[in-house]
Backbone as a ProteinNet text record, in pm:
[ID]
protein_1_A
[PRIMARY]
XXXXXXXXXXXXXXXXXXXXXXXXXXXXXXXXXXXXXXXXXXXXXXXXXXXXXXXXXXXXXXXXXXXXXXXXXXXXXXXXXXXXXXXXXXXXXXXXXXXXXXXXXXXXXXXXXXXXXXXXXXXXXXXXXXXXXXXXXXXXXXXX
[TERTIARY]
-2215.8	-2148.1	-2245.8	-2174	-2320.4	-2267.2	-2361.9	-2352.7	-2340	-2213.6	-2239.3	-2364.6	-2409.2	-2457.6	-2471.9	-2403.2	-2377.3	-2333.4	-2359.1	-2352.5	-2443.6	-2430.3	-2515.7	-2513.6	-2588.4	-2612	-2549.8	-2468.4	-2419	-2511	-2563.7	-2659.3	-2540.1	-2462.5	-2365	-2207.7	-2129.5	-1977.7	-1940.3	-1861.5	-1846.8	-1742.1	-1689.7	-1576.1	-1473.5	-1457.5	-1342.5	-1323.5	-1183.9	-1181.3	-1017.8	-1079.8	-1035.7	-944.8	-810.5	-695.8	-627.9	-647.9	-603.7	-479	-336.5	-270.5	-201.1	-151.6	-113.4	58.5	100.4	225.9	294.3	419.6	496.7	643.5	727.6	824.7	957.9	1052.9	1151.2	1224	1316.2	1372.4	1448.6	1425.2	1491	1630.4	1702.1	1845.8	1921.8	1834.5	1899.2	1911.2	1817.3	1789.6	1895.9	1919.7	2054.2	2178.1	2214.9	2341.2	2342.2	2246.3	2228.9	2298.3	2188.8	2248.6	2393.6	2482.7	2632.9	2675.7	2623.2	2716.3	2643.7	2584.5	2501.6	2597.8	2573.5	2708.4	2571.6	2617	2537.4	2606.1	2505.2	2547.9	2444.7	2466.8	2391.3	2469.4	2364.5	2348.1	2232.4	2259.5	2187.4	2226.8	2153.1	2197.3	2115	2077.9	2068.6	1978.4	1864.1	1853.9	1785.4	1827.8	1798.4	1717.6	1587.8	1509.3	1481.2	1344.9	1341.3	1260.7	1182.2	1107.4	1207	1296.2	1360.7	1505.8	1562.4	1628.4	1561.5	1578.8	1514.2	1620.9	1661.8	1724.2	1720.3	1708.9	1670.7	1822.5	1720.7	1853	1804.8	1858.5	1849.7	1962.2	1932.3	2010.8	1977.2	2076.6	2056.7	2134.9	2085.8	2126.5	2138.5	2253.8	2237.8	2254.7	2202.1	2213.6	2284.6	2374.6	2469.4	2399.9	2326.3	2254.2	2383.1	2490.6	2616.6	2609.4	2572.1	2563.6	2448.6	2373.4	2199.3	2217.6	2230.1	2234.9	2167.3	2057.2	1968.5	1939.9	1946.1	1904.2	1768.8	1679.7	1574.9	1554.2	1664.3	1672.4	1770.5	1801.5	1883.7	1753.6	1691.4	1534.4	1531.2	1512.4	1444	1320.7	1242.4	1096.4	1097.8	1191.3	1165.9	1119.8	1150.4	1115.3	982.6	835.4	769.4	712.1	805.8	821.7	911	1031	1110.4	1069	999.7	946.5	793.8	782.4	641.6	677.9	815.9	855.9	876.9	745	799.7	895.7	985.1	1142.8	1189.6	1224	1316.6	1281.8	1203.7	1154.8	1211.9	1191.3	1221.7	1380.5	1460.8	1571.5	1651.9	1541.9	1631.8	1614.4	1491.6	1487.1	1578.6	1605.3	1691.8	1840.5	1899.3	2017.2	1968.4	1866.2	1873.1	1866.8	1806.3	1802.2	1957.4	2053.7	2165.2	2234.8	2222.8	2307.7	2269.4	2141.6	2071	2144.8	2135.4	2194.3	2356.7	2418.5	2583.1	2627.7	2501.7	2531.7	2513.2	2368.3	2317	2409.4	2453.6	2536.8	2450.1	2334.7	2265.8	2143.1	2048.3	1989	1838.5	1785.6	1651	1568.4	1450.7	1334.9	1154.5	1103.4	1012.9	1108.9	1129.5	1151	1066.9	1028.9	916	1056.8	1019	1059.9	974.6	1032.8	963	1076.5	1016.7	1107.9	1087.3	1144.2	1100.9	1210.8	1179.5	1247	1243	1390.9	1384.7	1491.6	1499.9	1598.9	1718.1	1811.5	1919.4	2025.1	2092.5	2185.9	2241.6	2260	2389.4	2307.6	2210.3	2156.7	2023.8	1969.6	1814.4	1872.5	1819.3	1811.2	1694	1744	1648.2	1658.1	1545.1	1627	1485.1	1578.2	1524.1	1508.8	1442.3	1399.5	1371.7	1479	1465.6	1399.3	1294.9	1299.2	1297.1	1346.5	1349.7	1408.5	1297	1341.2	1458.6	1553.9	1677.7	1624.6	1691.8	1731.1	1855.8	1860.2	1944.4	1994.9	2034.1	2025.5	2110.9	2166	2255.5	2229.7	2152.3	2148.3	2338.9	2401.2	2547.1	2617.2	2576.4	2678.9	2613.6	2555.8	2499.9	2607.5	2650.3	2777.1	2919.8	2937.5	3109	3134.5
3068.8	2942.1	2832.2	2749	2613.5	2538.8	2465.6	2318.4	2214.1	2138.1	2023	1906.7	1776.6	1700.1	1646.1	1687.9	1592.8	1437.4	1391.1	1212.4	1192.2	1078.8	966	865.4	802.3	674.3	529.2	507.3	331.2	256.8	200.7	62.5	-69.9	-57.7	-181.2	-149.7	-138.5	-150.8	-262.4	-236.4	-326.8	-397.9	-511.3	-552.3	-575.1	-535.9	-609.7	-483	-398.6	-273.8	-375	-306.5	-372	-270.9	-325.4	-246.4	-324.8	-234.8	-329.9	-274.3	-349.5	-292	-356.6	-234.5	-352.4	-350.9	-496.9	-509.7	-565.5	-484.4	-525.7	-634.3	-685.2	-770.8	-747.3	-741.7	-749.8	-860.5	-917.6	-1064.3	-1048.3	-1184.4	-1200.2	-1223.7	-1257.3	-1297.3	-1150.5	-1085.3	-935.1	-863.8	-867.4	-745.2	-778.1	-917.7	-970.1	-924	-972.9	-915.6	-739.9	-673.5	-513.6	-492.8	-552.8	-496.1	-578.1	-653.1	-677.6	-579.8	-454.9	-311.1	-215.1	-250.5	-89.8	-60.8	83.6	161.7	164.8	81.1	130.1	164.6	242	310.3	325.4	276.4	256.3	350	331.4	467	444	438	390.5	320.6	355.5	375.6	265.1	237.6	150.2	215.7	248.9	313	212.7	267.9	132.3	236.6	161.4	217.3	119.9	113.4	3.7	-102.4	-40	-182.4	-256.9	-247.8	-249.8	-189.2	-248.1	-209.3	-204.9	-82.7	-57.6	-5.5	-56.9	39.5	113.5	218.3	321.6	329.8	357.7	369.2	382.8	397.2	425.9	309.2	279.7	230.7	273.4	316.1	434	263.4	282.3	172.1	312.3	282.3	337.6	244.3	209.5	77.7	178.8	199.3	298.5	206.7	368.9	314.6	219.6	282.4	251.6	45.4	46.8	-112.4	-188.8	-109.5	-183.7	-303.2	-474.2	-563.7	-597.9	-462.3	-458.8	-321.1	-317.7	-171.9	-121.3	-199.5	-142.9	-94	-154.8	-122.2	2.8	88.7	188.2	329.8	249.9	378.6	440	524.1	613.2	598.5	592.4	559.5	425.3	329	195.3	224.4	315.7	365.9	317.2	317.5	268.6	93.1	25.2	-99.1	-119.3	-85.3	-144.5	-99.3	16.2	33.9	-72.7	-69.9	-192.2	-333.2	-381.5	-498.8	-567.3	-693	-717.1	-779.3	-874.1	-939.8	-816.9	-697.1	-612.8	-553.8	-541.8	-519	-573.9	-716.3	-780.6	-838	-801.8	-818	-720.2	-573	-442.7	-464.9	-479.7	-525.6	-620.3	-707.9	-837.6	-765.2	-661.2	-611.2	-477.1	-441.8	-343	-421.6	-508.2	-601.1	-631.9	-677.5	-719.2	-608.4	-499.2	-331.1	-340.8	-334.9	-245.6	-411.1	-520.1	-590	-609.4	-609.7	-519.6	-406	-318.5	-206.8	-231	-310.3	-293.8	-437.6	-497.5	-622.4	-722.9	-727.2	-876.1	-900.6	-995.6	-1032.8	-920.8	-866.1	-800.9	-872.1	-891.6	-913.3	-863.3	-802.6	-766.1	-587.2	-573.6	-450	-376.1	-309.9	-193.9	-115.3	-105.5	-47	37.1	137.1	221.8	241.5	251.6	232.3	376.2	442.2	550.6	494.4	565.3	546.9	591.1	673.8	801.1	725.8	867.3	854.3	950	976.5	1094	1027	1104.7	1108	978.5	933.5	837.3	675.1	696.8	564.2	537.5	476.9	425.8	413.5	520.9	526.3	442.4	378.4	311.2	365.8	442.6	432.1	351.3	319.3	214.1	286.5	312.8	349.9	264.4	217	97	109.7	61.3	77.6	-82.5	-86.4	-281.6	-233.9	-398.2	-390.9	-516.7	-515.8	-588.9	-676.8	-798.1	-922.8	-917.6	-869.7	-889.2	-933.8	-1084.5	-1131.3	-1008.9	-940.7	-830.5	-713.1	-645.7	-478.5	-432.9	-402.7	-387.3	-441.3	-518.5	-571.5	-456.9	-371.8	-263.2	-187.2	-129.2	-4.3	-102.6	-251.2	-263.2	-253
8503	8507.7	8466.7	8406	8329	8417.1	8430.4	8495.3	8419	8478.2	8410.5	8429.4	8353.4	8415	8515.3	8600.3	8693.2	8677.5	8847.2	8846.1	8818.8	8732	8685.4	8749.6	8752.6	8800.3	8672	8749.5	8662.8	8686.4	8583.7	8630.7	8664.8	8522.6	8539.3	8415.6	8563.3	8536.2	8426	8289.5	8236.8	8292.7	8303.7	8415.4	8342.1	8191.1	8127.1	8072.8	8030.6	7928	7841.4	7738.7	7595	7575.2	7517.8	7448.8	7319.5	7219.4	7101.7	7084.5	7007.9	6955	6890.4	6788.9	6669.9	6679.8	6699.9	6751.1	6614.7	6532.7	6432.3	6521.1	6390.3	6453.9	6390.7	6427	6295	6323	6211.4	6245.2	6342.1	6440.8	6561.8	6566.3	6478.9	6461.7	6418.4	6311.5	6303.3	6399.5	6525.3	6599.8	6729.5	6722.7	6835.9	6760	6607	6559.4	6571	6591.8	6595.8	6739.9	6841.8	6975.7	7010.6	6966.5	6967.9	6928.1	6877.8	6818.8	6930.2	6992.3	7093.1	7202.7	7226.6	7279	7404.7	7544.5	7639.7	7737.2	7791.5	7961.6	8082.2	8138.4	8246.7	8393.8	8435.9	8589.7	8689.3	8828.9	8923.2	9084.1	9129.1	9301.9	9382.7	9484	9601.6	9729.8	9729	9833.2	9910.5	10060	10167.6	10219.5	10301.7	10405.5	10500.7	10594.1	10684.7	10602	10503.1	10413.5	10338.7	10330.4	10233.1	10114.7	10034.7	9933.4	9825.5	9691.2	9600.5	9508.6	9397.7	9294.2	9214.8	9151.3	9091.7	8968.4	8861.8	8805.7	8633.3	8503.9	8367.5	8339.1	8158.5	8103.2	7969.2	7907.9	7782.5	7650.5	7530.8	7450.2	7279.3	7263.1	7100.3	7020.6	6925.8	6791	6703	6617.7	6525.8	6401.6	6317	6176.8	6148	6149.7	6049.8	6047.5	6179.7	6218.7	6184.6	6122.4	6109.1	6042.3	6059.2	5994.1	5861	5808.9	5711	5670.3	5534.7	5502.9	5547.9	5551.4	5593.1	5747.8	5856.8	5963.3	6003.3	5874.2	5870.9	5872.5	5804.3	5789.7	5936.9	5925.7	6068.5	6070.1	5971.2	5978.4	6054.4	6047.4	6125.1	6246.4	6325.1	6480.2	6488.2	6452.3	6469.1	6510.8	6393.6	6397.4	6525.9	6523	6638.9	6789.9	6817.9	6948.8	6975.8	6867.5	6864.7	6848.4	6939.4	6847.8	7009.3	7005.7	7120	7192.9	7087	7117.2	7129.9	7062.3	7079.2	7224.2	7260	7428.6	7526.5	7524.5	7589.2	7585.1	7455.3	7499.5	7572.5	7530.5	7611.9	7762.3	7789.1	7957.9	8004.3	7900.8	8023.2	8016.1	7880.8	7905.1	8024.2	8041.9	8131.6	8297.8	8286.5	8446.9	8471.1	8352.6	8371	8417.2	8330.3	8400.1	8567.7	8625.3	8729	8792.5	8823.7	8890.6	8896.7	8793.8	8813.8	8894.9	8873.4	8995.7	9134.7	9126.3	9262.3	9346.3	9329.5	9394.7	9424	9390.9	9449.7	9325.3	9347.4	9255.9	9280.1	9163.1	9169	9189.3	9281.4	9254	9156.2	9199.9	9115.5	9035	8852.1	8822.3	8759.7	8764.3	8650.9	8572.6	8459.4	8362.8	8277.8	8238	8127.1	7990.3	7851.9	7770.4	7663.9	7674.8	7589.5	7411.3	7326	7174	7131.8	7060	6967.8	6888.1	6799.3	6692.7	6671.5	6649.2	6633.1	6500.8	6470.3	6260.3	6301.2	6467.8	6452.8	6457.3	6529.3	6554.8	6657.2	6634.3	6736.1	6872.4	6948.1	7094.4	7177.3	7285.8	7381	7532.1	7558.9	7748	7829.7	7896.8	7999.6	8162.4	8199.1	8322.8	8379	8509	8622.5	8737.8	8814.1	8948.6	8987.5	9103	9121.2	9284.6	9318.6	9486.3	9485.4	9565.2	9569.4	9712	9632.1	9742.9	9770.4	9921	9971.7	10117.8	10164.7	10298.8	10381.8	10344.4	10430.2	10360.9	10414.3	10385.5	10366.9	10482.9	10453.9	10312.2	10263.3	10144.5	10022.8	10060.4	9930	9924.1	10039.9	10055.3	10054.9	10062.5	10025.4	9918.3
[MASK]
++++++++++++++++++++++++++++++++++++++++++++++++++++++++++++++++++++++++++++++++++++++++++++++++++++++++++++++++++++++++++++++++++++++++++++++++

């Protein structure tokens, strides 16, 4: 069996770590006339404990090539650009906050999201993975 080096000794922690990335855009007016055609569905529950309410939940978005406001947003190669696009991000989150608060009956406070992005013959897929803790002055008003 080899040994590794072992521990080393740090003299000095750098305190800052660096992440570059290179963020593309596509026009902001196309990518709103796109999602007025997205076929979404959303799914997600309410669970109460003693800390608290928390919602759990997905929101799935298809854009249909057929609808792409631009030929170039019909490319499948676009997948790169549009998952790197940070308006298009941020408008999927506020339609995914809008789903996960329709379900859950009250207003979210802090949500984490995760956004995965693929592609399939019919159109650019988005899913949105919700977790969010709920404001709510009455635990009971989750179950009427």
């Amino acid at each position: 069996m080899t040994r590794g080096p072992g521990i080393t000794k740090i003299r000095c922690l750098w305190p800052i770590a660096v992440k570059q990335r290179t963020l593309y855009r596509a026009t902001l007016p196309l990518l709103i006339e796109w999602l007025g055609f997205a076929d979404i569905v959303s799914e997600g529950t309410v669970e109460t404990s003693a800390t608290g309410a928390s919602y759990f939940g997905s929101t799935h978005l298809r854009l249909p090539w057929a609808h792409a406001p631009h030929p170039a947003l019909r490319d499948q190669r676009a997948l790169l650009v549009l998952e790197s696009d940070p308006h298009l991000r941020v408008l999927i989150l506020r339609i995914a906050r809008r789903e996960a608060e329709a379900r859950c009956r009250g207003a979210l406070h802090v949500m984490r999201a995760d956004l995965s992005f693929s592609t399939d013959p019919v159109g650019f897929i988005v899913l949105s993975d919700v977790d969010a803790t709920v404001a709510l002055a009455d635990a009971s008003a989750l179950h009427s």
